[in-house]
C-alpha positions in Angstrom: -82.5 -22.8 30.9 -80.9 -20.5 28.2 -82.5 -18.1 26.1 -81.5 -16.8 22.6 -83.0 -13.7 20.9 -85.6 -14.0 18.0 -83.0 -12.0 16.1 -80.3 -14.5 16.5 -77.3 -12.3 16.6 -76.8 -11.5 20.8 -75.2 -13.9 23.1 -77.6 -16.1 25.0 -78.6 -15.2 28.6 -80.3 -17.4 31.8 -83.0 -16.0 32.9 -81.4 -13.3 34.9 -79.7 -11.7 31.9 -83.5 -12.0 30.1 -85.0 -10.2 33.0 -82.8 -7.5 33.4 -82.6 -6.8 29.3 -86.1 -6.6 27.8 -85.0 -6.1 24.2 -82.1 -8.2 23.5 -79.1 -6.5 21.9 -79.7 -6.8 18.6 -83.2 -5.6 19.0 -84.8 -9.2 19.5 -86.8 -10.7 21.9 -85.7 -13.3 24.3 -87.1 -16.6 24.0 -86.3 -19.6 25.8 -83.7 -21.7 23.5 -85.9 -24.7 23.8 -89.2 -25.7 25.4 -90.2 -28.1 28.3 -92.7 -30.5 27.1 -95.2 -32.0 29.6 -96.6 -35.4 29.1 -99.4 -36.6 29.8 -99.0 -37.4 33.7 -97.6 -33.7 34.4 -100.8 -32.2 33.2 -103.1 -34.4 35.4 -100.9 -33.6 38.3 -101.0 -30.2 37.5 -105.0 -30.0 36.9 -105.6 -30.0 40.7 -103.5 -26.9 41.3 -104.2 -23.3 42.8 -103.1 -20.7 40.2 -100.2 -19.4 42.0 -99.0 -23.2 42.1 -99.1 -23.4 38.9 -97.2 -19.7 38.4 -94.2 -21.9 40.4 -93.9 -24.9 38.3 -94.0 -22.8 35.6 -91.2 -20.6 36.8 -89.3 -23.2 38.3 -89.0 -24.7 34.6 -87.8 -21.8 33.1 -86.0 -19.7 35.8 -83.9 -23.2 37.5 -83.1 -23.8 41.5 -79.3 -22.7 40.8 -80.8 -18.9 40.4 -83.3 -19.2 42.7 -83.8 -22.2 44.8 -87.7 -23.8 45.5 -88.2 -22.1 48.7 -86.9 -19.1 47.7 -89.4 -19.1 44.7 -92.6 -19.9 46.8 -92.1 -17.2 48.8 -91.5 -14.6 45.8 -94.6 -15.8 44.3 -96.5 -15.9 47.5 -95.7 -12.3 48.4 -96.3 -10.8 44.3 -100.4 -12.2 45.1 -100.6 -11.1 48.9 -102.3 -8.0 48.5 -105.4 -10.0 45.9 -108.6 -9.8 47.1 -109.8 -12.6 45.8 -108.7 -16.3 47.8 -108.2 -17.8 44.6 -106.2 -14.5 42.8 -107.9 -15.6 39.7 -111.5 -16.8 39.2 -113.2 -18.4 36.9 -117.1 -17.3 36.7 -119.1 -20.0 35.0 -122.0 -18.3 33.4 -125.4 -19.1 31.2 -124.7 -20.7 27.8 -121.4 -22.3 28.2 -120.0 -18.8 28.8 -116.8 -19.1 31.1 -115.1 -15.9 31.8 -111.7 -16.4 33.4 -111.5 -13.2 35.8 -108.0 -11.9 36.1 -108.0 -8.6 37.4 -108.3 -8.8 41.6 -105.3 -7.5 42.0 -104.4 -4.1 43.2 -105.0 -2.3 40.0 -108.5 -4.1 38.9 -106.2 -5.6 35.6 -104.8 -8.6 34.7 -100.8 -6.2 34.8 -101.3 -7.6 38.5 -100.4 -10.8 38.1 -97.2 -10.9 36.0 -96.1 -7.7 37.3 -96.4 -8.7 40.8 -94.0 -11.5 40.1 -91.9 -10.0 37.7 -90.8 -6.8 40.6 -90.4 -9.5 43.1 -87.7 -11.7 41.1 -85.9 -8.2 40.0 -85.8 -7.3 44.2 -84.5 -10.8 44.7 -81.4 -10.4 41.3 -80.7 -6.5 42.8 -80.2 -7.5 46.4 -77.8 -9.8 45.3 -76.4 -7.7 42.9 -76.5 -4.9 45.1 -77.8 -2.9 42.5 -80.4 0.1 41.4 -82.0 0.4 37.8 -84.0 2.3 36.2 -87.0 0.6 34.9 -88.9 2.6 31.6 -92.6 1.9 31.1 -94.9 2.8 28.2 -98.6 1.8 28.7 -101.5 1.9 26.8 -103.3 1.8 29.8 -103.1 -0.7 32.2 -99.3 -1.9 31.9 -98.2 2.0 33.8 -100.4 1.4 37.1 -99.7 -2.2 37.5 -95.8 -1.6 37.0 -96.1 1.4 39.6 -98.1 -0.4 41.9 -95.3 -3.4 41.9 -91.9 -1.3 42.7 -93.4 2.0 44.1 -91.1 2.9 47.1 -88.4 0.5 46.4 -85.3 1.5 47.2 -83.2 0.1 44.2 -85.4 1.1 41.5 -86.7 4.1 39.7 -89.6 4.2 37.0 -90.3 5.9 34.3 -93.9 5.7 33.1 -94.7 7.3 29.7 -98.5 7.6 29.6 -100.4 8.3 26.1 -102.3 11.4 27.4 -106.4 11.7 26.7 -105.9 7.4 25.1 -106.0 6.2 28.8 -109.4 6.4 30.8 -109.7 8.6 33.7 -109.4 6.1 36.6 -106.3 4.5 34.5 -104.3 8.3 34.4 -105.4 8.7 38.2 -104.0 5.3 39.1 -100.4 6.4 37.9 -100.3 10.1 38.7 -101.5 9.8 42.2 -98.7 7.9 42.9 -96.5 10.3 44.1 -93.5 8.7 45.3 -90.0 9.6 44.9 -88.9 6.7 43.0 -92.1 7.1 40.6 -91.3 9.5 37.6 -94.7 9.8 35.5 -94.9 11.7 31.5 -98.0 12.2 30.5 -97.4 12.2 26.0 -99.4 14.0 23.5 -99.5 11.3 21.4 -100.8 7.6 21.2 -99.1 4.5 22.9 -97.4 3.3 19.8 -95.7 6.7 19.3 -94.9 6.8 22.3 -93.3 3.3 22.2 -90.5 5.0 19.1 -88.6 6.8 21.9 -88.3 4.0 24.4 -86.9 2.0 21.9 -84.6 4.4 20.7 -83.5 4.6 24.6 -83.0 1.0 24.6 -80.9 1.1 20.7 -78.5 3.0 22.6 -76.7 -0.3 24.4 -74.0 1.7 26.1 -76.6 4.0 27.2 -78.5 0.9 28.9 -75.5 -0.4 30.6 -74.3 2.7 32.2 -77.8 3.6 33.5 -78.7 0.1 34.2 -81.8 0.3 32.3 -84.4 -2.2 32.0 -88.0 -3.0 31.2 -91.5 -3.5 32.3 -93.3 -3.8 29.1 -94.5 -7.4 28.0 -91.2 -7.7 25.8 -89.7 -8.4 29.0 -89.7 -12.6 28.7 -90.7 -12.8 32.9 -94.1 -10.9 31.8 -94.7 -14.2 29.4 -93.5 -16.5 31.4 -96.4 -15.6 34.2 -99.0 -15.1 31.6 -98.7 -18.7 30.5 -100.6 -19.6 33.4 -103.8 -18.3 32.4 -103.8 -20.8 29.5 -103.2 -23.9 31.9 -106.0 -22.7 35.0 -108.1 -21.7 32.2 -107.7 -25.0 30.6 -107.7 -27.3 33.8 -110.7 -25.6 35.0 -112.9 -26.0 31.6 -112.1 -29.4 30.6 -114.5 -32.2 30.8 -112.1 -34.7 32.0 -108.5 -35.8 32.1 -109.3 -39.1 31.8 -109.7 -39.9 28.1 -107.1 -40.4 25.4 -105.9 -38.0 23.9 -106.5 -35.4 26.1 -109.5 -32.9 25.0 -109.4 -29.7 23.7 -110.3 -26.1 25.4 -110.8 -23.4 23.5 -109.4 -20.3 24.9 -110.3 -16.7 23.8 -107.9 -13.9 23.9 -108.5 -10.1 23.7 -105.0 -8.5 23.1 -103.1 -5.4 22.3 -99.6 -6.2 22.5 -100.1 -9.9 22.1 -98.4 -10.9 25.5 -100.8 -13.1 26.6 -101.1 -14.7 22.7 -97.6 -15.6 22.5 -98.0 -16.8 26.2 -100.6 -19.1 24.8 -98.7 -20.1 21.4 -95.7 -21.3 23.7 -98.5 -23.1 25.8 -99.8 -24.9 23.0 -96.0 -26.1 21.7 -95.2 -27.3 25.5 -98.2 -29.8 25.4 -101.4 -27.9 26.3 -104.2 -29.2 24.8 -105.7 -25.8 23.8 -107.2 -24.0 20.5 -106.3 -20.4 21.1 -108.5 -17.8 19.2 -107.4 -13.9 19.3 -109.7 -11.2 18.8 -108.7 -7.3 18.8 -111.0 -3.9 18.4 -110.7 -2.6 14.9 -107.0 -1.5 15.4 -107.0 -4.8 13.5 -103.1 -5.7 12.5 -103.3 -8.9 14.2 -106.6 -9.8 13.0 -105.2 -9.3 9.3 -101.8 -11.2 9.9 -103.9 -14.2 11.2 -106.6 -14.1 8.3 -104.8 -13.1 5.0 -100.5 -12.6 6.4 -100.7 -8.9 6.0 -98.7 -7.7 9.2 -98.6 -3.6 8.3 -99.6 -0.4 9.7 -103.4 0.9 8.7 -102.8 4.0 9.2 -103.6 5.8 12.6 -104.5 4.0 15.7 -108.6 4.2 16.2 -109.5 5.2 19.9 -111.9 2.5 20.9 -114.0 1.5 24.0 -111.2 -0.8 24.8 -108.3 1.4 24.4 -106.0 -0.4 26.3 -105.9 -2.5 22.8 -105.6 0.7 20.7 -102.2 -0.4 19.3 -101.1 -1.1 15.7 -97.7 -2.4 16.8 -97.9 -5.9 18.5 -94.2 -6.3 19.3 -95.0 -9.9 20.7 -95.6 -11.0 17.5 -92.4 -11.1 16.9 -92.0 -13.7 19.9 -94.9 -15.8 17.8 -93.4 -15.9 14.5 -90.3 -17.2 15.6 -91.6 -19.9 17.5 -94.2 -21.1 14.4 -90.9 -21.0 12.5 -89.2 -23.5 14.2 -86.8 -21.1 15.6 -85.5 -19.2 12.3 -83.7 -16.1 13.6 -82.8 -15.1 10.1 -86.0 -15.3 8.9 -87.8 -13.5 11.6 -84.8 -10.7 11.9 -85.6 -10.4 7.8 -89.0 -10.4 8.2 -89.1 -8.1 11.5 -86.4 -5.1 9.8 -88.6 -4.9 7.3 -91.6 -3.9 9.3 -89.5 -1.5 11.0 -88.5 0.3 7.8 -91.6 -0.1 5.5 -93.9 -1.0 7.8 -95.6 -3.3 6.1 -94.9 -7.5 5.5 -96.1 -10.1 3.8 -95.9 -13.3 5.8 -94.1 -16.1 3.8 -96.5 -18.6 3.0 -95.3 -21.3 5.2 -95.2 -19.1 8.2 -98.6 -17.9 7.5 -99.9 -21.1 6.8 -98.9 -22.3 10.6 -100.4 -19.2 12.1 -103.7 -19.3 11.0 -103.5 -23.1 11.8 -102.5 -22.4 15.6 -104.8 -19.3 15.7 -108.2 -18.2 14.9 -109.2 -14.4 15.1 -111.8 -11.7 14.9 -111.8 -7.9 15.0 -115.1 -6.3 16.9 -116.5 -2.8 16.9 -117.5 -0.8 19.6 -121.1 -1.2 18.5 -120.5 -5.0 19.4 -118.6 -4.2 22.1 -121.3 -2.5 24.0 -124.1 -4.7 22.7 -121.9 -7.6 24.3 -122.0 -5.9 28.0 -125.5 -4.9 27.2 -126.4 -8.7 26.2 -123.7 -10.4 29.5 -125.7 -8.1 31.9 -129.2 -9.2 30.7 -128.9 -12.8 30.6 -126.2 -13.3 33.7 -126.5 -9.7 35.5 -122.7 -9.9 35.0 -120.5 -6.8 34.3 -117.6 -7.0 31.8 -115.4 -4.5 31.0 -115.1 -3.6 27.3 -111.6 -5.7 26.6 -113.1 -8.8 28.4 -116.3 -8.1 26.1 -114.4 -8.2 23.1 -113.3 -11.9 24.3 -117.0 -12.3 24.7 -118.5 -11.2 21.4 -116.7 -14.1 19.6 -118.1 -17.0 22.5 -121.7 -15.4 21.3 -120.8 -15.1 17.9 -119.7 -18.7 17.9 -123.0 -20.2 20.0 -125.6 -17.8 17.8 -124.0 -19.7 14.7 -124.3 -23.2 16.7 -120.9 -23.7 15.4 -119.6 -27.1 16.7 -116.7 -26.3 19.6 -114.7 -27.5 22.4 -115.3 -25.6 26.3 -114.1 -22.6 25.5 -112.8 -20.3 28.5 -112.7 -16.1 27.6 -110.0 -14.5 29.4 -111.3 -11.3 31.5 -108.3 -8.9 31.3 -109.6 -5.7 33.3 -112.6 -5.0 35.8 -115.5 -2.9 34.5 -114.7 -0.9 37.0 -111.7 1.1 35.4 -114.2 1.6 32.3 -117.2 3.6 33.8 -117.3 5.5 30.7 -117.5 2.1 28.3 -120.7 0.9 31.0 -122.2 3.9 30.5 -122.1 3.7 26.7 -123.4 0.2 27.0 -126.5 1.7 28.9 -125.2 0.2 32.0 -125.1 1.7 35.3 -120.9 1.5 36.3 -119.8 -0.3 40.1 -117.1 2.2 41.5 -115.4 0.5 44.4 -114.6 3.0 47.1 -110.5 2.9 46.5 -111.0 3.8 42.8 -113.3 6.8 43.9 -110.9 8.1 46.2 -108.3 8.6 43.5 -110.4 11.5 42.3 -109.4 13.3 45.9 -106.2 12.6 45.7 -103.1 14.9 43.8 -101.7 14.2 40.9 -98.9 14.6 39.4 -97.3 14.2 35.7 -94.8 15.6 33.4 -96.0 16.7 30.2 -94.4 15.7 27.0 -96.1 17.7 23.6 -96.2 17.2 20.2 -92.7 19.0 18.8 -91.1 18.4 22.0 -87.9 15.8 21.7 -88.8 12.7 23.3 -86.2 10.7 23.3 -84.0 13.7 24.5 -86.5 14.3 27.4 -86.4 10.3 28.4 -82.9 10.3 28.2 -82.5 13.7 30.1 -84.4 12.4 33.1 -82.4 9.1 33.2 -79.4 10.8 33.5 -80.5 13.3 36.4 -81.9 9.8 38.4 -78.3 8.6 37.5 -76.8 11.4 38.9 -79.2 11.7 42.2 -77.9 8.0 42.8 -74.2 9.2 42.8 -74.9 11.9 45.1 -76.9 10.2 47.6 -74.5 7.5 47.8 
């Protein structure tokens, strides 16, 4: 399996070269250069699969035995979902109303991050051993992506991480959960600023291609193609678990519902849908509403600054897997997309050519919710099922009840569940709910903590690139 950038203009890579790059040279994203498609007999011997089965056949598609064998994958996937505490890792909770809420936060961290993550560190370990090599992985999270990342490499020795945090965006539990890590291979800024500004001086880091090599950079973020790749197999439990039957010709239809920030787990779902997956994919965001407006009317620009929500790990305005989506509804036009992508970055604002519009709000539905709705969804979840949702998984929820109240004609539909309501006491409490603290995520408040500060006036990019130099230079020394 090769991949080629959405830019068109760097070399294609296996799926080594992907993981190890995250942006592609030219500032693209990897995507594979074609896609698998499943017939009809794959996806009925699929349907009777665990999730972490179906993570390996996925992989073992796109990653091939002559990197890393069958065996060899079992085990890496097995070991990324030991520490779950649920038996199934993810779960899907059937509730009142045709309500399905796929549950994928039992990992370590209470958020969906878990899952790809914990994969993604495990096939870096297994390319560094034999590389016999340390990087430096660089992190910027609205939230969730900084603990999960942390939680997945934290005291391994071949790599370092760098975790920019947007300070006072995140809840508390979510700052806890990365500055209480204090290990020595765990670097953590905390940035006066929100997590889309923060995102300008990683990828000015990662502009820098000489830069990357000689400090073997790489990253976490969901432009890394690995994070994808493992997201994909929401869409197929999700769909395997709410479909009627398997039996009848063609193959019925499952609506899935996606609340997103970055759009990693919509362009996960998009390549779904082109591989053979039966599925209608709806997106729905908080009122930082970019992808909401690109689906309805093509508009893909900036609306000024990014509104602090409920949900705020979705309180971006810059979806860089988009990107990923409008190359693949293209049919693969790298020229197009790099036109179309440059100038976002220098006026940020586009206008979606017709065409290209036309096939995304054909693949795609979409809503944008406030936090009013938000907390009259938990309110309204918890009254008729006594079932807690966390404000990101309620935004997925508002458009299932918006949907039913209308009795709009629809397939199953299955809402994904990105985050426990446990990491958002502060959202329950809004809702007029009373919040469920497990005992590890009240601990964290007795524990130190520990994070760099980065301020407004302060040069970013000069700090970032400051520290991975000294971590380069700590390597030398201690070898």
């Amino acid at each position: 399996m090769w991949y080629v950038s959405t830019r068109g203009m760097a070399p294609r890579v296996d799926f080594e070269g992907a993981l190890f790059s995250g942006y592609a040279p030219d500032g693209g994203l990897y995507m594979p250069e074609e896609l698998p498609q499943l017939d009809r007999e794959t996806l009925r011997q699929w349907s009777t699969l665990s999730y972490p089965d179906l993570v390996k056949e996925l992989c073992a598609l796109f990653i091939g035995p002559q990197l890393i064998s069958r065996d060899d994958l079992t085990g890496l996937v097995d070991r990324a979902f030991s520490r779950f505490r649920h038996k199934e890792v993810v779960h899907l909770s059937r509730l009142r109303n045709g309500l399905n809420v796929l549950e994928l936060w039992h990992g370590v961290t209470y958020a969906f991050k878990d899952l790809s993550l914990g994969c993604t560190a495990q096939f870096l370990q297994r390319f560094l051993e034999k590389r016999k090599q340390r990087v430096t992985v660089v992190v910027g999270t609205s939230g969730d992506t900084g603990s999960a990342a942390i939680e997945s490499v934290h005291g391994a020795k071949n790599v370092d991480i760098i975790v920019l945090l947007p300070k006072g965006h995140c809840t508390r539990i979510q700052e806890l959960q990365m500055t209480t890590v204090l290990r020595e291979n765990v670097h953590v800024f905390g940035v006066e600023g929100n997590s889309d500004e923060l995102d300008e001086p990683i990828k000015a880091v990662f502009a820098d291609v000489a830069f990357v090599k000689m400090h073997n950079l790489m990253s976490l973020n969901s432009i890394n193609w690995s994070r994808v790749l493992v997201q994909m197999a929401h869409h197929f439990f999700a769909y395997f678990r709410c479909a009627p039957s398997l039996d009848t010709d063609p193959l019925p239809a499952v609506e899935v519902v996606v609340p997103t920030g970055a759009a990693g787990n919509l362009a996960a779902g998009c390549i779904a849908q082109k591989m053979g997956l039966p599925i209608h994919l709806a997106v729905v965001v908080n009122c930082n509403d970019i992808i909401h407006r690109t689906v309805q009317r093509g508009d893909f620009s900036l609306s000024g600054a990014v509104k602090p929500t409920l949900a705020s790990a979705m309180d971006i305005q810059v979806p860089y897997n988009m990107e990923r989506i409008f190359w693949l509804l293209s049919g693969s036009d790298s020229q197009g997309t790099r036109a179309l992508m440059e100038q976002f970055e220098r006026t940020q604002s586009v206008s979606l050519p017709e065409e290209l519009h036309s096939k995304l709000s054909e693949a795609v539905a979409s809503e944008s919710v406030s936090d009013e709705t938000i907390t009259q969804t938990m309110s309204r979840c918890w009254e008729e099922n006594r079932y807690l949702l966390c404000p990101h998984s309620a935004v997925a929820v508002s458009y299932h009840y918006q949907q039913t109240d209308r009795q709009q004609p629809s397939p199953p539909r299955c809402c994904l569940a990105p985050a426990s309501a446990a990491k958002f006491p502060e959202a329950v409490l809004a809702a007029g709910l009373t919040p469920e603290t497990p005992p590890e995520i009240l601990a964290l408040e007795r524990k130190e903590a520990r994070c760099v500060a980065m301020r407004k006036g302060d040069d970013w990019t000069l700090m970032l690139r400051d520290t991975i130099e000294s971590l380069s230079r700590q390597r030398v020394i201690s070898s």
